[in-house]
C-alpha positions as CSV (number, residue, x, y, z in Angstrom):
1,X,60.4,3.6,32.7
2,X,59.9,1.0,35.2
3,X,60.0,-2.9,34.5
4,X,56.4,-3.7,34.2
5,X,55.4,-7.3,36.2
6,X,53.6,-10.1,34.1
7,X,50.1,-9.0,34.1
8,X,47.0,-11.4,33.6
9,X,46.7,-10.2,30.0
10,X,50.8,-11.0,29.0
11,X,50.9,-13.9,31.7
12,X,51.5,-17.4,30.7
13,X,48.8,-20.1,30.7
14,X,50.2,-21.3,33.9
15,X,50.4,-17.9,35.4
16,X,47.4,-16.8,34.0
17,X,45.7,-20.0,35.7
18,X,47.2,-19.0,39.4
19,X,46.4,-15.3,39.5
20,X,42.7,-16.5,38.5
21,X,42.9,-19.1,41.0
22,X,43.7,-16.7,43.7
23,X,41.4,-13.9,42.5
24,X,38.4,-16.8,43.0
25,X,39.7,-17.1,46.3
26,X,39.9,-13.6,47.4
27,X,36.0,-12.5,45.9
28,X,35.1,-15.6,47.9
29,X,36.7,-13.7,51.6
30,X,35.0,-9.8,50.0
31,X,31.9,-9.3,51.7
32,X,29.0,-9.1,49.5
33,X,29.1,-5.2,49.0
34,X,32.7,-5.3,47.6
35,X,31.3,-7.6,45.2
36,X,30.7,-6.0,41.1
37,X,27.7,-7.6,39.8
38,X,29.8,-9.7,36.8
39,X,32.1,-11.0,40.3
40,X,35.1,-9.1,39.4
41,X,36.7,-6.9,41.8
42,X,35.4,-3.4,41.8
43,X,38.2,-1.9,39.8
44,X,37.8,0.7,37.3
45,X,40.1,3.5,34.7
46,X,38.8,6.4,33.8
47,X,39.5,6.8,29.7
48,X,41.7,9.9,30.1
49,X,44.3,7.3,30.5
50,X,43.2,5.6,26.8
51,X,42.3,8.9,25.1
52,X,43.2,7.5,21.4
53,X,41.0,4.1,22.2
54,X,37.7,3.7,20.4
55,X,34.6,2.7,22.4
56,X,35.0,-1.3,22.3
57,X,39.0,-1.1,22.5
58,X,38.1,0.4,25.9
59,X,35.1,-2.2,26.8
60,X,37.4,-5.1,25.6
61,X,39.8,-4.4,27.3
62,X,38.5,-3.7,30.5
63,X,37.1,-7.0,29.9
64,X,39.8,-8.5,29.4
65,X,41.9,-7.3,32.2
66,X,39.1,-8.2,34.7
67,X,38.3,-4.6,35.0
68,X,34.2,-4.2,36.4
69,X,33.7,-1.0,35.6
70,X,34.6,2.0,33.1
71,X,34.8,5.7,33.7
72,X,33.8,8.1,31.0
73,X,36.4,11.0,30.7
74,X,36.4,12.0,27.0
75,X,36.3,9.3,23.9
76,X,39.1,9.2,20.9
77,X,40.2,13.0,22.1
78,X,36.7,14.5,22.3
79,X,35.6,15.4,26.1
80,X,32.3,16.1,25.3
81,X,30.9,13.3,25.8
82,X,26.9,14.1,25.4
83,X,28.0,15.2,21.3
84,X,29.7,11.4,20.9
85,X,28.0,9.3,18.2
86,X,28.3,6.6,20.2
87,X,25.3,8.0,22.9
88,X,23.4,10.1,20.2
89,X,19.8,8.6,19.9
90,X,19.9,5.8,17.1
91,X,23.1,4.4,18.9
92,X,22.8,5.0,22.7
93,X,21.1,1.3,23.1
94,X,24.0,-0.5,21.7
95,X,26.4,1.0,23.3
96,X,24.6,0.3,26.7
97,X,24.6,-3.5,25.6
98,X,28.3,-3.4,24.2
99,X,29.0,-2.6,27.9
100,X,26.5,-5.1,29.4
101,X,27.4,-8.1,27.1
102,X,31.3,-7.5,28.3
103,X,29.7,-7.8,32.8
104,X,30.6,-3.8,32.5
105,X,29.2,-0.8,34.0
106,X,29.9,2.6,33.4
107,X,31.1,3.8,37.3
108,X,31.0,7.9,36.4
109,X,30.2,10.0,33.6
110,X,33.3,12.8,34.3
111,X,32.3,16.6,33.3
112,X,34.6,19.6,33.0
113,X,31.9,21.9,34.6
114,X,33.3,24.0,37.2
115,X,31.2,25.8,40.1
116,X,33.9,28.4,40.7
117,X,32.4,31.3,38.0
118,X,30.0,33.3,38.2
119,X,26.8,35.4,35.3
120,X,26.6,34.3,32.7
121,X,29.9,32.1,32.3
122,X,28.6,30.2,35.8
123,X,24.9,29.3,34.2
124,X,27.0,27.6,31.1
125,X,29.0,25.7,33.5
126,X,25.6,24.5,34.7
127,X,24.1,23.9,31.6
128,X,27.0,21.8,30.9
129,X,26.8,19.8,34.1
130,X,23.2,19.2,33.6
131,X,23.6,17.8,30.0
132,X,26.2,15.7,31.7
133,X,23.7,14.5,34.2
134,X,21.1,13.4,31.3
135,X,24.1,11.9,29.5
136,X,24.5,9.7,33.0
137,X,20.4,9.1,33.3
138,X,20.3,7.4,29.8
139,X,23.7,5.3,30.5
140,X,22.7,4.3,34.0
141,X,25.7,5.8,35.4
142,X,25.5,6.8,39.3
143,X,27.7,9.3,39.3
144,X,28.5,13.2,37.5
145,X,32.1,14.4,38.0
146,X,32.2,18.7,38.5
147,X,34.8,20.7,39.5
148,X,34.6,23.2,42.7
149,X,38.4,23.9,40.9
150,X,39.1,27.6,42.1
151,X,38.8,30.2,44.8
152,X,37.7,33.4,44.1
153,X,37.0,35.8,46.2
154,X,37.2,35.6,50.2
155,X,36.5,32.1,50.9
156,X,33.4,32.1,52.8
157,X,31.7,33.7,49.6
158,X,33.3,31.3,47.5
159,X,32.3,28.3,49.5
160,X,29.0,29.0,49.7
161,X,28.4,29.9,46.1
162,X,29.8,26.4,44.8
163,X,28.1,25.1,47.7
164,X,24.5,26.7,46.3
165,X,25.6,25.8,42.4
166,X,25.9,21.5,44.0
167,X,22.8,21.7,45.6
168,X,21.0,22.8,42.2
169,X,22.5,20.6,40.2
170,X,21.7,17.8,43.0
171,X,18.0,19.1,42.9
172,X,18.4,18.3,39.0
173,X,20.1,15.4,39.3
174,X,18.3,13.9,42.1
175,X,14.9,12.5,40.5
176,X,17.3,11.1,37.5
177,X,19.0,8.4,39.9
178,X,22.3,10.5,39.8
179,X,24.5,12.1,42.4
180,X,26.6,14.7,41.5
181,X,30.4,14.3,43.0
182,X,32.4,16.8,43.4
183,X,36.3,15.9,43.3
184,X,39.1,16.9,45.4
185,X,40.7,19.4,42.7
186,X,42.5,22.9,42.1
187,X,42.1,24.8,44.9
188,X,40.1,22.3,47.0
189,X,42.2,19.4,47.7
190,X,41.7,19.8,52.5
191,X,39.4,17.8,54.2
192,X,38.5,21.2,56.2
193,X,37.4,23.5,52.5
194,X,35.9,19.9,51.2
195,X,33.7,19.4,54.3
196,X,32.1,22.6,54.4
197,X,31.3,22.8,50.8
198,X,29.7,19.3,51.5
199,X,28.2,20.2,54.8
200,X,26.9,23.4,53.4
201,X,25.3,22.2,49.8
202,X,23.4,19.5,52.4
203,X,22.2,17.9,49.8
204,X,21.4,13.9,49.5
205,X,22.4,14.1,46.0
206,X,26.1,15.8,46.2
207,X,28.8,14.0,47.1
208,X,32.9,13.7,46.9
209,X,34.9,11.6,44.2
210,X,38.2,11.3,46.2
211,X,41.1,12.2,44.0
212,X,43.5,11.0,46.7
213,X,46.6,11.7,44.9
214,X,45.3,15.5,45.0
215,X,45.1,15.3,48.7
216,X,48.3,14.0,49.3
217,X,50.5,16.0,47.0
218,X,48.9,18.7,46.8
219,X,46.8,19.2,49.6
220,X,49.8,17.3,52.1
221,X,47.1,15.6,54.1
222,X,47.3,11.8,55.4
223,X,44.8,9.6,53.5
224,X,44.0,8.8,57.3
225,X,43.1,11.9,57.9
226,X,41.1,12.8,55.1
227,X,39.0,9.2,55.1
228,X,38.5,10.0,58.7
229,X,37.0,14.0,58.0
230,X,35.6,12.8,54.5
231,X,34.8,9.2,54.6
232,X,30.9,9.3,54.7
233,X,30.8,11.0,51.5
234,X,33.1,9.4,49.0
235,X,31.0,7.8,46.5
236,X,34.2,7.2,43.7
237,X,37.8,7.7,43.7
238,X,40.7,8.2,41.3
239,X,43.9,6.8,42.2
240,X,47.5,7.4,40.9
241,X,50.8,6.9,41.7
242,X,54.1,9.6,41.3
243,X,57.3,10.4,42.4
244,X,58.9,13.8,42.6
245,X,61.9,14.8,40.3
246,X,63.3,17.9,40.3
247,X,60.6,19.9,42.0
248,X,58.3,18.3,39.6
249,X,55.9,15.5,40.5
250,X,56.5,12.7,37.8
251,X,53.4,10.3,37.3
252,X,54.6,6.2,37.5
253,X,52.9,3.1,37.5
254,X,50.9,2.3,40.5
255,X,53.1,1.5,43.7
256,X,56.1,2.6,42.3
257,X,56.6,6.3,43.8
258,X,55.8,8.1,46.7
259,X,52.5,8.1,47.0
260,X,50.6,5.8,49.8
261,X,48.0,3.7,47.5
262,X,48.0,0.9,49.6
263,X,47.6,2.6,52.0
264,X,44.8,4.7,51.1
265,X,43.0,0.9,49.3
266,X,43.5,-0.2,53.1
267,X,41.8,3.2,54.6
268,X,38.6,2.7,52.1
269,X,38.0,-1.0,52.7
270,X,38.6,-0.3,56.6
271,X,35.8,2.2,56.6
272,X,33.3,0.7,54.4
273,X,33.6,2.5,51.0
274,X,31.0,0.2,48.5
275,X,32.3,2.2,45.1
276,X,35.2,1.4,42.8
277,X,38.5,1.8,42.8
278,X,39.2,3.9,39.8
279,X,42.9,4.2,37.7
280,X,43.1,7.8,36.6
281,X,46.0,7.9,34.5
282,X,46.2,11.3,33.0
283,X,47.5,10.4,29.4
284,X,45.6,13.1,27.6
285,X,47.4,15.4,29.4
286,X,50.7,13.8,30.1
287,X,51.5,12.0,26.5
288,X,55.1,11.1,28.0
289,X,53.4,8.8,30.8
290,X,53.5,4.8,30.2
291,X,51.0,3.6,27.4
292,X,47.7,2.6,28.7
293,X,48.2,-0.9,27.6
294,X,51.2,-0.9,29.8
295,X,49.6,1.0,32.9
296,X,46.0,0.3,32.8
297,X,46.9,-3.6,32.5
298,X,49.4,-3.3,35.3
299,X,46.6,-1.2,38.0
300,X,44.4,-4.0,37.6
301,X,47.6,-6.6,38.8
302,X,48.4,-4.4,41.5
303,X,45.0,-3.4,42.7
304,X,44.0,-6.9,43.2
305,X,47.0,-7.1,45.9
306,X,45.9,-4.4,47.5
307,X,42.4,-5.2,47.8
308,X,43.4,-8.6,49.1
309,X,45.6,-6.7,51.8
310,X,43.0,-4.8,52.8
311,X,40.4,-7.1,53.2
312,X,42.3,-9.6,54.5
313,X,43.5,-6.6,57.0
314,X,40.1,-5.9,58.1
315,X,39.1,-9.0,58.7
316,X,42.1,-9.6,61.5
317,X,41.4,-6.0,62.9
């Protein structure tokens, strides 16, 4: 595994001092909209990449770490979320203060619903996405992660049923402050497939949640290109680094393989983007991959670079 840099958590008081000192100066050059509400950067991790953390390991930490916001993705190796103790009825309150007291927000509330299927199996998908979407109401989340996820069928069909199944749920979702976001996943991971699901669903409440190592590795497209086709509807992102061994793509700490992060950080603050800049790191799934403490810790060390790059970038351009 690779040498992990000091991180503001492990720094020194010295270090610890500077990389605050320049963090003070770089939210002072952010315009206003780049700004989270608590000042921090607006940097987030989704908690697949913690998924043996209880709920204020995860708040303290991103705390901590100068993290602004958290995504929910499954808690202590449940995934669904809505059956949690911690958002049943006689606890849902605290919870929203143990996130407010630490200058937290919740950035997404991440489903597993998928629009591909269809009878019977497609109206529980729905069901699902919609308890998701009440979940999100009561947490004053923004956002619902679904999954367009496969194919079926010639594609025209295909696109406009998922299409059809976003625009319900945004119907649902629209009069309870919440936009539904459908990420760049499985078998939709092209700018072209993306935009006419999005075109077609033409709904105010639907939008994308960039998954832009999905577009690069799997989809081979240039983050240029897909901010360019994509750009006004990006509402959240996950971002993750790997390297390919052996035919097999490898996931590494952030910056450290192949895929253009920077880059993509640069292509968001050039355009505008006003949501956060979340760490997916898929632990859950990958129990080989660096410990969170290790990885989540070091995104937030990196990130800030990057965000200082790119702002600093835009405001020469």
């Amino acid at each position: 595994m690779d040498v992990v840099p000091l991180t503001p958590m492990s720094a020194t008081p010295l270090a610890r001092r500077d990389f605050l000192e320049r963090l003070a100066i770089f939210l002072a050059m952010l315009p206003e909209f780049a700004r989270a509400a608590s000042g921090r950067l607006p940097i987030g991790f989704s908690t697949l990449g913690c998924p043996t953390w209880s709920w204020l390991k995860i708040l303290d930490f991103a705390e901590q770490n100068g993290f602004a916001a958290v995504e929910l993705r499954g808690l202590e190796g449940t995934m669904d979320l809505p059956s949690r103790p911690e958002f049943a009825d006689g606890q849902i309150e605290q919870s929203k203060k143990d996130v407010a007291s630490r200058g937290l927000r919740i950035s997404c509330v991440s489903s597993s619903a998928n629009m591909h299927d269809t009878g019977q199996e497609h109206e529980k998908q729905l069901a699902d996405a919609r308890r998701f979407i009440d979940l999100a109401l009561r947490l004053g989340a923004p956002y619902v992660r679904v999954f367009g996820n496969k194919l079926v069928g010639p594609q025209a069909a295909a696109v406009e049923h998922i299409a059809a199944s976003l625009r319900e749920l945004g119907d649902y979702a629209g009069p309870k402050n919440v936009t539904v976001i459908l990420e760049s996943h499985g078998d939709f991971t092209n700018s072209a497939i993306l935009r006419e699901i999005l075109e077609k669903a033409a709904s105010p409440h639907v939008a994308l949640l960039w998954d832009a190592h999905n577009t690069f590795v799997e989809g081979k497209e240039e983050p240029a290109i897909t901010v360019s086709q994509l750009g006004k509807y990006i509402r959240h992102t996950h971002l993750k680094d790997s390297r390919a061994e052996n035919g097999q793509d490898h996931y590494v700490l952030t910056g450290r393989g192949n895929v253009p992060v920077k880059r993509q950080v640069e292509l968001l603050v050039a355009a505008g983007y006003t949501g956060y800049y979340s760490f997916e790191w898929e632990k859950a799934w990958h129990p080989e991959i660096a410990e969170p403490e290790v990885a989540i810790a070091d995104f937030a060390r990196v990130m800030t670079e990057y965000l200082e790059a790119g702002s600093t970038r835009q405001k020469h351009s």
